[in-house]
C-alpha positions in Angstrom: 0.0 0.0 0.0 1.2 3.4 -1.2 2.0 5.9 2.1 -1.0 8.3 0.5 -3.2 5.7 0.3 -2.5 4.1 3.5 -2.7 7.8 5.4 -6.3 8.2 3.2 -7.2 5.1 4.4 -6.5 4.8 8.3 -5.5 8.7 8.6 -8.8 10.0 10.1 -7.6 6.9 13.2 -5.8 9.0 15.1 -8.5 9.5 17.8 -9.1 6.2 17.5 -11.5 6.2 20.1 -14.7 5.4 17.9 -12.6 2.2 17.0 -11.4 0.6 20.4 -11.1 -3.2 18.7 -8.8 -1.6 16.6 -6.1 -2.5 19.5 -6.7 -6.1 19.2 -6.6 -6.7 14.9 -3.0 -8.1 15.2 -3.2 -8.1 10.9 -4.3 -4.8 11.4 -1.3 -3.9 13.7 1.2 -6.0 11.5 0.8 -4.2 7.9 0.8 -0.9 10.1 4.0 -1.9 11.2 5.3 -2.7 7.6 3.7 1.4 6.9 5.7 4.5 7.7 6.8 6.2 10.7 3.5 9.1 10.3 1.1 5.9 10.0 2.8 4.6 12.7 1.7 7.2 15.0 -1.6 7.3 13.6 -2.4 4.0 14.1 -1.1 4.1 17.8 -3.6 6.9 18.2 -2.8 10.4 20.4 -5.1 12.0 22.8 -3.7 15.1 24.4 -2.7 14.2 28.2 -4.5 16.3 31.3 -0.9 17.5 31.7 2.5 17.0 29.6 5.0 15.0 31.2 8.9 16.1 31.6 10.8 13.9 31.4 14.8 13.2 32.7 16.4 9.9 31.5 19.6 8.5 33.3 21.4 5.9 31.1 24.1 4.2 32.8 26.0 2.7 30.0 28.0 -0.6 30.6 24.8 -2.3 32.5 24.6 -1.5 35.9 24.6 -4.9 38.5 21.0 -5.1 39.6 22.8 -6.6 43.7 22.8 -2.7 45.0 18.6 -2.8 44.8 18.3 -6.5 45.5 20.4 -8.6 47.9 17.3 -10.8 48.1 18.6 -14.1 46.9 22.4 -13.3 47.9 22.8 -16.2 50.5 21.9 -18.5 47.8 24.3 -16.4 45.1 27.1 -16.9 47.7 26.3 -20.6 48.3 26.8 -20.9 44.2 29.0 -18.8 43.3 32.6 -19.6 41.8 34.1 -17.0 44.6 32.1 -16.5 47.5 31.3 -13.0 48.2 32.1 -12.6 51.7 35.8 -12.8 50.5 35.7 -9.3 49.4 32.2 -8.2 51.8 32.9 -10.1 55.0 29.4 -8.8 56.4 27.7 -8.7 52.8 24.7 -12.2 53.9 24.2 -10.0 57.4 20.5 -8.2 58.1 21.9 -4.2 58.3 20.2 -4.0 61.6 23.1 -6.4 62.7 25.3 -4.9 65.2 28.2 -6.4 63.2 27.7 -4.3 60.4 25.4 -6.2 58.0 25.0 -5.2 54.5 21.2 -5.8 53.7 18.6 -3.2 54.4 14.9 -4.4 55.3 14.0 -4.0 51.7 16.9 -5.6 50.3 19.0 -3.2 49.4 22.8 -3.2 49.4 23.4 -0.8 52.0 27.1 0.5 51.3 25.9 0.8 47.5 23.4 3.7 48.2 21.1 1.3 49.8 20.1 3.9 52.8 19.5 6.7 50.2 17.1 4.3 48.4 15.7 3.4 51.6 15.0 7.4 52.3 13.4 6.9 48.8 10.8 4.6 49.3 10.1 6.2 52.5 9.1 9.2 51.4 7.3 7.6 47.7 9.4 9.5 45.9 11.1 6.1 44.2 9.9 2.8 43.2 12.0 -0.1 42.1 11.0 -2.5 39.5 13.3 -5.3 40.6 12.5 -7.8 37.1 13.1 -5.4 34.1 14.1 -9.0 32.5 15.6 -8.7 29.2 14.1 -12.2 26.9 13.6 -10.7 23.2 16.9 -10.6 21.2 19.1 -11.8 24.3 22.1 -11.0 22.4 23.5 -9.2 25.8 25.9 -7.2 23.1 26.3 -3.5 24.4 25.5 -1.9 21.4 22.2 -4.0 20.4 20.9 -3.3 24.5 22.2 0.2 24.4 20.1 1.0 21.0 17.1 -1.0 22.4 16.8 0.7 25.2 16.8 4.1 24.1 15.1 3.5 21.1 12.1 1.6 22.4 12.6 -1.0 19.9 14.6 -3.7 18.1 14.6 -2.2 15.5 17.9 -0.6 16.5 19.2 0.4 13.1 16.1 2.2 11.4 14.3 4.1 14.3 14.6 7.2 16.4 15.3 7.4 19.9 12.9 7.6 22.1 13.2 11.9 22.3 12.7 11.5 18.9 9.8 10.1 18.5 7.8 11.9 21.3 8.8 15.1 18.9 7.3 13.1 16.1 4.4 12.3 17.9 3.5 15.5 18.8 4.4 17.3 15.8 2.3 14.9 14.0 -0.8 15.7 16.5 -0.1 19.1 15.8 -3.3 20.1 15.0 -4.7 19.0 18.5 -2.0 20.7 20.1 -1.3 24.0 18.8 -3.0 27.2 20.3 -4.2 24.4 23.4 -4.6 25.2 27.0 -1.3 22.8 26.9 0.4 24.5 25.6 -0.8 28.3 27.1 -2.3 28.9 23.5 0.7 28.6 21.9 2.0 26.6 18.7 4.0 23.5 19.2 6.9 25.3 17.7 7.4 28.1 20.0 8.2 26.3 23.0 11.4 26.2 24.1 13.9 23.9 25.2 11.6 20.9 24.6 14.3 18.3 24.2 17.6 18.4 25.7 20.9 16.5 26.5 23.4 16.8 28.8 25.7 13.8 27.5 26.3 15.6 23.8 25.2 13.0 21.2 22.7 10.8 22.7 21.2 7.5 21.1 17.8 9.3 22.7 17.5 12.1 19.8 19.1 9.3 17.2 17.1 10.4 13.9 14.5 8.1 13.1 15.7 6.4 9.3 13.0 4.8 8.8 11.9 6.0 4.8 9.4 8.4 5.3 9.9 9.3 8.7 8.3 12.6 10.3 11.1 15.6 9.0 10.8 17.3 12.3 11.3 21.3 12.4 14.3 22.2 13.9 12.9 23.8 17.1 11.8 20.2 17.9 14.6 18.4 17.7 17.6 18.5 20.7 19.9 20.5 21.6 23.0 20.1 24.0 23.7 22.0 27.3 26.3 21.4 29.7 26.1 21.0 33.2 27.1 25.0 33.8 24.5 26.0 31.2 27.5 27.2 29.2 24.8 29.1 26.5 24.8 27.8 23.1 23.0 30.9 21.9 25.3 33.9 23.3 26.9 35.1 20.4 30.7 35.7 20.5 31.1 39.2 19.5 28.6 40.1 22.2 26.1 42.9 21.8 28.2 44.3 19.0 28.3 41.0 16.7 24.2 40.9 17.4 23.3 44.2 16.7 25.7 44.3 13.5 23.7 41.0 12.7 19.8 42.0 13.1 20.0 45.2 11.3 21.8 42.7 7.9 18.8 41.1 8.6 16.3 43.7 9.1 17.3 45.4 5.8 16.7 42.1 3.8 13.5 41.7 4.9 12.6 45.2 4.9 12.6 45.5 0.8 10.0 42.3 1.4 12.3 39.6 0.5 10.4 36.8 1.9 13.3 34.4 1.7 14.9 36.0 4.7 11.8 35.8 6.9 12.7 32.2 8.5 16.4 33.9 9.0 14.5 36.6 10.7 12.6 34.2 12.5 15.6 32.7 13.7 17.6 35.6 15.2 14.6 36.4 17.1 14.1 33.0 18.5 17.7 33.5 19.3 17.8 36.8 21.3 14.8 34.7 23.4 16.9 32.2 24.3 19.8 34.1 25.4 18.4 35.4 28.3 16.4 32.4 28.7 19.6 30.1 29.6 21.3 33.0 31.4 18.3 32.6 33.5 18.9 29.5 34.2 22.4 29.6 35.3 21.4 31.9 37.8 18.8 29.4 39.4 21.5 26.8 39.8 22.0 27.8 43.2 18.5 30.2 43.8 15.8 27.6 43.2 17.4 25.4 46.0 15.1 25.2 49.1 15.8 25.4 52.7 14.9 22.5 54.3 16.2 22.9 57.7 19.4 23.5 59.5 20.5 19.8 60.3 18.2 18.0 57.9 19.9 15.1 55.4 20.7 16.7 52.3 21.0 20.1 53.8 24.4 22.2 54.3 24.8 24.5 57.1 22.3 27.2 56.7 19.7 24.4 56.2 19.9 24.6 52.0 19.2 21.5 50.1 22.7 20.8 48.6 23.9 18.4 46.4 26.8 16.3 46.9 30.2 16.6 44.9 30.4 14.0 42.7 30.9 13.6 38.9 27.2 13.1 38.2 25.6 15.3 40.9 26.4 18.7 38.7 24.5 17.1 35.8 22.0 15.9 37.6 21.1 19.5 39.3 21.4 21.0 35.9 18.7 18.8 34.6 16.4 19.2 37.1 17.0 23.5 37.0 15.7 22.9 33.4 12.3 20.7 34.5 11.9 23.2 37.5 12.1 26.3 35.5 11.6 25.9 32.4 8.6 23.5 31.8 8.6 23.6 28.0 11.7 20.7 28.7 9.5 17.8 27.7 12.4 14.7 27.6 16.1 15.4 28.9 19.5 12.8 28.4 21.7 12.4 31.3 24.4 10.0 31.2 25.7 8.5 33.9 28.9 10.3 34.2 30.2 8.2 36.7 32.6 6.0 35.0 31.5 2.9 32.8 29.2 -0.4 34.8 30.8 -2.8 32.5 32.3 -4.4 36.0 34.1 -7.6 34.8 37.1 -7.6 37.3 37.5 -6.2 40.9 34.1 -4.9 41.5 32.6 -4.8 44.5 34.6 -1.3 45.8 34.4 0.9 42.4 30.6 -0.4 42.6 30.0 0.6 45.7 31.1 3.6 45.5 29.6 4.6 41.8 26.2 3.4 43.5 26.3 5.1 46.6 26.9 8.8 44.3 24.2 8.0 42.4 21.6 7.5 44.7 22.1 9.8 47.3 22.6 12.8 44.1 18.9 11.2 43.4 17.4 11.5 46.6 18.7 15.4 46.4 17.0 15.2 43.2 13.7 13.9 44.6 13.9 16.9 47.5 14.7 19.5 44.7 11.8 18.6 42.8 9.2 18.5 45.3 10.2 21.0 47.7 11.4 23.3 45.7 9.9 26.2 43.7 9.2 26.9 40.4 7.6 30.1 38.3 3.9 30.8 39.3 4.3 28.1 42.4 2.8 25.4 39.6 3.1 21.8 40.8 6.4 19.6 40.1 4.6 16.5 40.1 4.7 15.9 36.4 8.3 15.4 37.3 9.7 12.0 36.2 13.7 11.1 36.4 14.1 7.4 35.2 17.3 5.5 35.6 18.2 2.1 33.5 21.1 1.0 31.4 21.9 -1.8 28.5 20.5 -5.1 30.5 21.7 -6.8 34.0 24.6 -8.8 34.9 25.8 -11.9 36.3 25.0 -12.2 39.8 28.2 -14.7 40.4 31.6 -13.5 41.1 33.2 -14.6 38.5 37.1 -15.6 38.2 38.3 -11.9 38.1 35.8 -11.1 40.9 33.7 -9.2 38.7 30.4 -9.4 36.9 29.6 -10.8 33.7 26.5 -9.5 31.5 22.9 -11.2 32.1 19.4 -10.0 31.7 17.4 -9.0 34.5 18.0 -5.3 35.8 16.3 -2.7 38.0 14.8 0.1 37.0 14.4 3.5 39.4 11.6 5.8 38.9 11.4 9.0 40.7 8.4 11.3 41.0 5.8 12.3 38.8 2.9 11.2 40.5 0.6 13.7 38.9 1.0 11.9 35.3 1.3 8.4 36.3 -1.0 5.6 35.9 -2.5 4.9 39.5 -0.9 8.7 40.5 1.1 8.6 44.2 0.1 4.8 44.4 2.7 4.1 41.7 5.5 5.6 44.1 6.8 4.0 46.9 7.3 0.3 46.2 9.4 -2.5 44.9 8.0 -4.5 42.3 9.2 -7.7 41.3 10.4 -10.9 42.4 13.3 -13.0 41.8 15.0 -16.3 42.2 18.8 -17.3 41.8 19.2 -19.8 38.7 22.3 -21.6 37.6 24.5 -24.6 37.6 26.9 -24.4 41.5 30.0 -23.2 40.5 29.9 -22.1 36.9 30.3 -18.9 35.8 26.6 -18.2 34.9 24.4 -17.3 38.2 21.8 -15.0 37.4 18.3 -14.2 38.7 15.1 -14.2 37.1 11.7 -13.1 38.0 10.0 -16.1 40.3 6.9 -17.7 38.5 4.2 -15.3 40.4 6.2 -12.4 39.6 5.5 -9.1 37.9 7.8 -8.6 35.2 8.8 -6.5 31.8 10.8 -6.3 28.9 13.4 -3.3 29.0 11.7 -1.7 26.1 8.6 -1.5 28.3 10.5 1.7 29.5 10.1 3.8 26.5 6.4 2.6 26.0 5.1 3.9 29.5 6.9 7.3 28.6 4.6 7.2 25.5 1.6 6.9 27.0 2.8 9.7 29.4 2.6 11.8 26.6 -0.7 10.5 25.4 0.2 7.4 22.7 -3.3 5.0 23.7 -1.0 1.8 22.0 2.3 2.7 23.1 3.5 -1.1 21.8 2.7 -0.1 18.2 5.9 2.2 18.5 8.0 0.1 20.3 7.8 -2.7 17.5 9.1 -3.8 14.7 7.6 -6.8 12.3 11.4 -7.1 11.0 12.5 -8.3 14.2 10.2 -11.0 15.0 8.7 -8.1 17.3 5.3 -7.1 15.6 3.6 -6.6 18.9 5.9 -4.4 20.4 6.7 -4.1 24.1 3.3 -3.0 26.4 4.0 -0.3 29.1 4.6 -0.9 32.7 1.7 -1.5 35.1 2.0 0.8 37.8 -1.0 -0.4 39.3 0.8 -3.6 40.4 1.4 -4.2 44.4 5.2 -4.0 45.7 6.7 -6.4 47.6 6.9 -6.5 51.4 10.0 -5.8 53.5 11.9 -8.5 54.4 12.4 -6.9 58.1 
């Protein structure tokens, strides 16, 4: 079917809610998936959320071990593994309530790996922890195949865009709904600003879609880099001199009514907005921090939420400036920037360490975003920071006392309770079970979800973010008929229970 005749056809679909069965034709579903990137969308159908979503994306690149959120099944990991682990973490099988020192918190957690910060976490249902983000289509376990997947939403790793990418496609292809919307304060899609950003340069989140006929998105929709300092992309180098000198060029082209100069126009004023705009921001690096009380965790001496020094922490308090106060930033990149996970050799103490950064800069960035303020006191809770990486590990020590790749990882979720399924009932828990699994003594120990247990594929990530944004068949864009994948990934159910302490 030709693209015109296949828009002509199933175009009018996008509301798709006169057509609910439409969700369950799997032919249907298939030959859309054979279709272009704008049928695509269609055919997943769009209705405009209550509220858009913002949201910050932590990739940690080398696949993260999953043991720092679940020492659940470690006396049986030690009791199989090639090197047992109290070797290297004497008190690592002891209840952290131990007087002795014990390593496991009463949730499970890894306490020396950030497991009290996670702990402060769930306490407050600012985090849950979906323990069985189990990795079973296209188990190659190869970085670059895992990496792709899970920022692109798909296996499809070579054609499609990242997942940015196609939430700018997705809404410039509803933009009909959108533009002029209470949404958007009555403004077109095009004049937001800052939508998408990344703070890692290049990210495989805002990788161009290649599929053949893909949605050409304007440039104001696609990404653009910022560092952690908010060093401004927009100041021009000559100063007020260079932009003056520049606008009036400009303003005498257009003045004779040369149209072809309007979008250059167009340009330098979108420009001189923006200017200011970051300036701003890198003045509310330190100002939109909240006080939160001489002596409180978190707080430094005059009772002001601080972040700790770290290489990530910087980044991380960046990105949240840009959600808090700026809420045009729709979907912003982090990388880890704490060194590589890829731990094969001598783990345990680089891990520990890498972890312990990570979450406690996360719980600051839980505090930040729901204490603190933002323009016209509007609500932060349509906040979300996620954190994943390329697929599990290993949960064996293996010969170099390291940790080999495997396929079942955790996945953090941090606020956002305003635009989540099941709203502050989606916070606050651990979901997913799991069970050691492996031949005693080889170098192969991994976990799995237990037979009762809740449990997703990693491209399950990218799906919920969809729906966030208002995509009612999130799967449709997360799969591809090319892989053996023609039914896609569903999104997370964050309606399911969490799991009880284990103290």
């Amino acid at each position: 079917m030709k693209r015109r005749q296949f828009i002509q056809a199933f175009g009018a679909l996008g509301a798709l809610a006169s057509v609910p069965n439409i969700f369950h034709n799997q032919s249907f579903i298939r030959s859309a998936h054979a279709a272009l990137t704008q049928s695509m969308i269609d055919t997943a159908g769009f209705v405009a959320p209550a509220r858009l979503p913002q949201i910050i994306n932590v990739f940690l690149y080398g696949g993260p071990s999953e043991l720092a959120g679940n020492l659940t099944n470690i006396a049986d990991i030690n009791a199989n593994s090639q090197n047992p682990y109290t070797v290297v973490s004497p008190n690592i099988l002891k209840l952290s309530n131990d007087v002795t020192g014990g390593q496991i918190t009463r949730h499970g957690f890894w306490l020396d790996a950030g497991g009290q910060a996670m702990e402060d976490m769930l306490a407050t249902g600012d985090m849950t922890i979906y323990r069985t983000i189990n990795r079973r289509k296209d188990n190659t376990l190869a970085h670059r195949n895992s990496i792709f997947s899970s920022q692109k939403g798909t296996l499809d790793i070579e054609m499609s865009g990242g997942v940015g990418t196609t939430i700018a496609s997705v809404l410039y292809a509803n933009k009909n709904i959108l533009d002029g919307s209470a949404l958007l304060g009555g403004r077109q899609l095009e004049e937001m600003i800052l939508p998408f950003v990344s703070f890692e340069g290049d990210s495989t989140a805002f990788a161009a879609d290649a599929t053949p006929g893909a949605i050409l998105l304007p440039l104001q929709l696609r990404s653009v880099s910022l560092d952690q300092n908010f060093a401004n992309p927009y100041a021009r180098a000559g100063g007020i001199a260079d932009q003056a000198a520049l606008d009036a060029l400009v303003n005498k082209m257009t003045a004779v009514g040369n149209t072809r100069f309007q979008k250059v126009s167009d340009s330098f004023s979108s420009r001189a907005s923006l200017e200011p705009r970051i300036a701003g921001l890198q003045a509310n690096l330190v100002a939109s921090l909240p006080n939160i009380g001489i002596g409180a965790t978190d707080a430094d001496v005059n009772g002001v939420l601080t972040y700790p020094v770290n290489s990530f922490s910087q980044r991380m308090k960046a990105a949240v400036t840009l959600a808090m106060q700026n809420p045009d930033s729709l979907y912003i990149s982090i990388g880890g920037s704490l060194g590589g996970w890829d731990d094969h050799d001598n783990a345990i103490e680089k891990y520990e360490q890498r972890m312990t950064d990570l979450m406690t800069t996360l719980r600051v960035a839980a505090k930040h975003i729901r204490l603190g303020l933002r323009p016209g006191n509007i609500s932060s809770n349509n906040i979300i920071i996620n954190v994943h990486g390329d697929f599990g590990r290993n949960v064996n020590l293996n010969g170099s006392l390291g940790w080999d790749h495997g396929n079942n990882q955790n996945f953090y979720t941090i606020g956002g309770a305003g635009v989540r399924q099941g709203g502050v009932a989606a916070l606050g828990k651990i979901v997913g079970k799991t069970e050691r699994f492996g031949n005693t003594a080889e170098n192969r120990q991994f976990t799995r979800p237990t037979d009762d247990s809740y449990e997703a594929e990693p491209m399950s990530i990218a799906a919920t973010v969809y729906k966030y944004f208002g995509v009612q068949n999130p799967s449709i864009l997360t799969a591809s008929a090319d892989m053996n994948d023609p039914e896609g990934s569903s999104p997370l159910d964050e309606t399911v229970g969490g799991e009880p302490a284990l103290f």
